[in-house]
N, C-alpha and C positions, 0 to 999 in steps of 0.2 A: 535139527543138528546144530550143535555150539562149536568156538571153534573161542579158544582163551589164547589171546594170546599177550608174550612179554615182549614189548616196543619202549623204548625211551628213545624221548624226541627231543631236543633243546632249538628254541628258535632263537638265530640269532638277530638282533634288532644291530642296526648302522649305527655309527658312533655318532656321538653329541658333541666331542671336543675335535674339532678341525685338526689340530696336528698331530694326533696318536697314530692313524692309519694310513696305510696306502689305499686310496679306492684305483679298485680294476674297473674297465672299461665297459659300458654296458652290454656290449655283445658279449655272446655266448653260442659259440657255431656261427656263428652271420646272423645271430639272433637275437633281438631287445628283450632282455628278461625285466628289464629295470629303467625306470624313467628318473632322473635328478629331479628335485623340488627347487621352490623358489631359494629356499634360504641357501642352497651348495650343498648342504653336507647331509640329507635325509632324503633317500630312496621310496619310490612308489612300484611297488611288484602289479606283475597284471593278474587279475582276479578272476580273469575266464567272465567275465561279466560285459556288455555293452549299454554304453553310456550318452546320454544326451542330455540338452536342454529345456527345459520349460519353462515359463512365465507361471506366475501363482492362479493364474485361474486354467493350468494346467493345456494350455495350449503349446506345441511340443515347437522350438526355437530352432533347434540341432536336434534332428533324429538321432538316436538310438543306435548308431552305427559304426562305431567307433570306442577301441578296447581303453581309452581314457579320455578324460575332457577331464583339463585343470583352468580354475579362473587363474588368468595373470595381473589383473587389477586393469583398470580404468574401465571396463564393462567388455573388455577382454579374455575369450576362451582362447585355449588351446586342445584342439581336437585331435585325437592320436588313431589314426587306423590300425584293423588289426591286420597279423602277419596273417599271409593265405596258408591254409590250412593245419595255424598253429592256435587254438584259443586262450593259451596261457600266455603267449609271447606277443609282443607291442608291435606294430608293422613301424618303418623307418616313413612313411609319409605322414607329416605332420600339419593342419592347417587350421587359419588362424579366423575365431570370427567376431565382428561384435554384436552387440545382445541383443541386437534383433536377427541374427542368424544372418547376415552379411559374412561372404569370405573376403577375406584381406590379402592381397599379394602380400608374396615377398620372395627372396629368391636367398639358399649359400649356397656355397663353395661346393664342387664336384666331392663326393666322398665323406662325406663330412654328415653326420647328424645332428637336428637342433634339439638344443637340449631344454633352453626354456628363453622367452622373453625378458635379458638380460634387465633394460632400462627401456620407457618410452621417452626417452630423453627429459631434460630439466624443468619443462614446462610441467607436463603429463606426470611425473616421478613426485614435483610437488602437492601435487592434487590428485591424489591417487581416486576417489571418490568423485570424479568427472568423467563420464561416459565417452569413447573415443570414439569418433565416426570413421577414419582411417590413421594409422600409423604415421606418426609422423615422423619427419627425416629424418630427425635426429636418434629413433629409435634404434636401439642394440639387441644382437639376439645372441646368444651364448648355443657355442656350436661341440660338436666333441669331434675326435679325428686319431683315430690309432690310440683311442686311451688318453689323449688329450686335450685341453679344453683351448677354446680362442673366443673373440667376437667378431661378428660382422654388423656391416649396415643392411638394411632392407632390397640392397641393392646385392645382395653378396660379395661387396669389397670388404675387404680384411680390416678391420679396426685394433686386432690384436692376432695375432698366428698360432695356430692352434699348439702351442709348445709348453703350454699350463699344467701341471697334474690339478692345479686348484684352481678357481677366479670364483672372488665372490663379488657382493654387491654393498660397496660402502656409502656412498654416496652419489647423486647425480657429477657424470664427469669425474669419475675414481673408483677404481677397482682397487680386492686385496689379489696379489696374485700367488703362488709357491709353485714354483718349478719343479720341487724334486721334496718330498715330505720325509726324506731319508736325508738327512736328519732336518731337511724342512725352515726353511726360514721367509715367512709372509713381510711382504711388501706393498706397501698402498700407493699405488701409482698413476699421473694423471692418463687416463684413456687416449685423446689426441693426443699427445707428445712422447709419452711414454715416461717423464721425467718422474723420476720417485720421489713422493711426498714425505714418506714417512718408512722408517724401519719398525716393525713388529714384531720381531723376535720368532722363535719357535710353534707360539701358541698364538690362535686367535678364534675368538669368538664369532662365528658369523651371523646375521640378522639377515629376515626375510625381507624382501620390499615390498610385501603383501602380508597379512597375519596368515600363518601358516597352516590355519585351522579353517580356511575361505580357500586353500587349492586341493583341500582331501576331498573322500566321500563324503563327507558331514552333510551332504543335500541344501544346506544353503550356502549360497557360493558371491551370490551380490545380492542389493534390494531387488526386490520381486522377478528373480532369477533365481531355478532350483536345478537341482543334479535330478534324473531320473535315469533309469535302469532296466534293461532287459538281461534277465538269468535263463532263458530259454536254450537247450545245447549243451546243460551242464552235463551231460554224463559223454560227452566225448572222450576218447583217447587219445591220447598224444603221445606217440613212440618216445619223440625227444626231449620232451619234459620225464619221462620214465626213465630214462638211456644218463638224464644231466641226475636224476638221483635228488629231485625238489624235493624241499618240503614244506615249500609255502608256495600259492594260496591251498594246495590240495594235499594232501598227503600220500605217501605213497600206496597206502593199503586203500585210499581210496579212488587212487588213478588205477591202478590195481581193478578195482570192483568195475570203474568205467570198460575196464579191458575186456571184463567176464561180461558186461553189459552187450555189448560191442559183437565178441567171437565167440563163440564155440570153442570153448580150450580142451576138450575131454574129445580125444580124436584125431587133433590138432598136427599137422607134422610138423616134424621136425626144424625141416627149414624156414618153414612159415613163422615158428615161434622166433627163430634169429633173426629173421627180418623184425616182426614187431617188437620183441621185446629187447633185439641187440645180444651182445655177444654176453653169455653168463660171466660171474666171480668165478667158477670153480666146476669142472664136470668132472664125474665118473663116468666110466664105461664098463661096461663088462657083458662079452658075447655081443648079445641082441637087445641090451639094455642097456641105458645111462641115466645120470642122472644130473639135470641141470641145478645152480643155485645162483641164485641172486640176490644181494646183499640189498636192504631197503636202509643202511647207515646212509647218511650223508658227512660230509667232509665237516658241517656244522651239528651234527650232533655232537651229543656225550655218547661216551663208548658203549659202545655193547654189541652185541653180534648179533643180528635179527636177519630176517630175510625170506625169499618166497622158495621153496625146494619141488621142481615139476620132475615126474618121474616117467619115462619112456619105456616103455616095446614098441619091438620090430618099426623104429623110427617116428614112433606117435605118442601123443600126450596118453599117460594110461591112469594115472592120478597125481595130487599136488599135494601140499600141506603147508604152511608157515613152519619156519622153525627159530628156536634160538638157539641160546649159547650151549644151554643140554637139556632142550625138551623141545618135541614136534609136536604140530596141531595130529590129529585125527585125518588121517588123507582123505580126499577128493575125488569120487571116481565118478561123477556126474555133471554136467555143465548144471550151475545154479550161478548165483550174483549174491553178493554179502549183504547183510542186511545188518546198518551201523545207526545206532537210537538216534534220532531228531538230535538229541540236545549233545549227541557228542561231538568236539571240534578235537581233532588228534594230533593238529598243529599244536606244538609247546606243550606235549602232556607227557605226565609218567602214566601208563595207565595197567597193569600186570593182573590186576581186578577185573577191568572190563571185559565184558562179554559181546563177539560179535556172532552173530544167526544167521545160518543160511538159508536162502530161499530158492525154491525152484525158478529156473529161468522161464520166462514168458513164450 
């Protein structure tokens, strides 16, 4: 059995020019969907993936344990745990190690998530390519708080108060800062004193203090220091990644497939489905039957009207179908799991062509 169906998806990528947006805050529910990068102004989503380090002859640095590791320069990770029992979302405990898998204290502010290692101070920031053995004092760490950014010392004293929408990184002993990016006016200002250096206007350029292409997944991250990977788990469900309507890193129709992986939807009751799948777009009733609909649009798509339609007797899943805007898949009246080709990725596709197959459940 085939099942065609019409989806358009648009991803949207974070902006490149500092002053055009408002960035929201990275939680989502009390949840980290989204980690900030070195350079301020480009986002890292969690990949449902776990991540460590290894040495080139494959000896493991930093286990596998942990839903991000980004290098911060001087032979410094950043290890990101993940959230308990969410695989696409970031846990808020972050820790620091260097390259030979040593952890590093450090300590902020009650409330407050770190967001990335600001500056290792003036020593360390000019010799980015010197391996650090511990943190030195002088070290900054860029923190976030209600949707707002500040810095602290290693100490968790305040070196800036989390009252930023922006702080970037200009030089050793100087940040750019913007308070309010409506209508946004960047200011370069010295870190101890606070005294403003410079006006910047509207717009500003921000630069990484790391090349920006050494804190992604690229797998090499320093010399003879690599990124390594475990994808083990990927067919998990996650209610609240379905309920927030993502479409990145997984797609809906295929957090979807995890689901059918997962449960028995053909039998299912009723209230069981509102528990995992959340409260629908739209029901019918009528008598001894309704019928649920769930919209698979995201707030960043392009329009169009898609979504999952489960249909009920006497309070139980009785079959499903996809539908769009004015045409349904072929219903469902069996527990099976979708079967979507190796090569297809349905993040950022039009795809009204593609074919997905179903297969019997296991």
């Amino acid at each position: 059995m085939q099942l065609r169906l019409i989806s358009v998806f648009a991803l949207w990528f974070l902006p490149l020019q500092a002053g055009a947006f408002n960035y929201a805050p990275a939680y989502q529910q009390d949840l980290v969907r989204e980690l900030l990068q070195l350079d301020g102004r480009s986002w890292k989503y969690c990949t449902g993936n776990k991540y460590g380090i290894a040495n080139v002859a494959g000896r493991v640095i930093i286990p596998t344990n942990f839903s991000d590791v980004t290098y911060e320069g001087n032979g410094i990770f950043l290890a990101t745990e993940t959230e308990p029992g969410h695989r696409y979302y970031f846990g808020k405990n972050r820790h620091l190690y260097d390259r030979d898998g040593n952890e590093l204290q450090y300590k902020i502010p009650q409330g407050c998530l770190l967001l990335n290692v600001f500056s290792f101070g003036s020593t360390a920031d000019a010799e980015a390519q010197t391996p650090l053995l511990r943190l030195p004092e002088d070290t900054l760490l860029q923190i976030e708080k209600n949707g707002q950014r500040g810095l602290c010392d290693i100490h968790g004293c305040l070196a800036l108060p989390p009252e930023n929408e922006r702080i970037y990184y200009s030089k050793p002993g100087f940040a750019v800062v913007c308070k309010n990016s409506s209508p946004g006016r960047f200011t370069e200002i010295e870190i101890k004193t606070g005294a403003i250096s410079r006006e910047l206007g509207q717009s500003y350029r921000s630069k990484s203090r790391v090349p920006i292409f050494t804190t992604s997944y690229s797998g090499e991250l320093f010399p003879d220091r690599k990124l390594i990977c475990d994808r083990s788990g990927e067919e998990l469900f996650d209610r609240d990644y379905w309920r927030e309507k993502r479409i990145y890193p997984i797609a809906p129709e295929r957090m979807f497939n995890h689901f059918l992986h997962q449960y028995d939807f053909i039998g299912m009751p009723e209230t069981t489905v509102l528990d995992l799948l959340g409260k629908p777009d739209k029901i019918k009733k009528e008598s001894e039957n309704s019928e649920f609909f769930y919209s698979l649009n995201n707030a960043g798509c392009l329009r169009s009207s898609h979504g999952l339609k489960v249909y009920f007797s006497q309070e139980k899943v009785q079959r499903w179908c996809f539908y769009s805007e004015n045409n349904e898949t072929e219903s469902v009246s069996k527990n099976v799991v979708l079967d979507f080709p190796e090569h297809q990725n349905l993040v950022g596709k039009i795809w009204p062509e593609d074919v997905i197959k179903l297969k019997p459940k296991l």
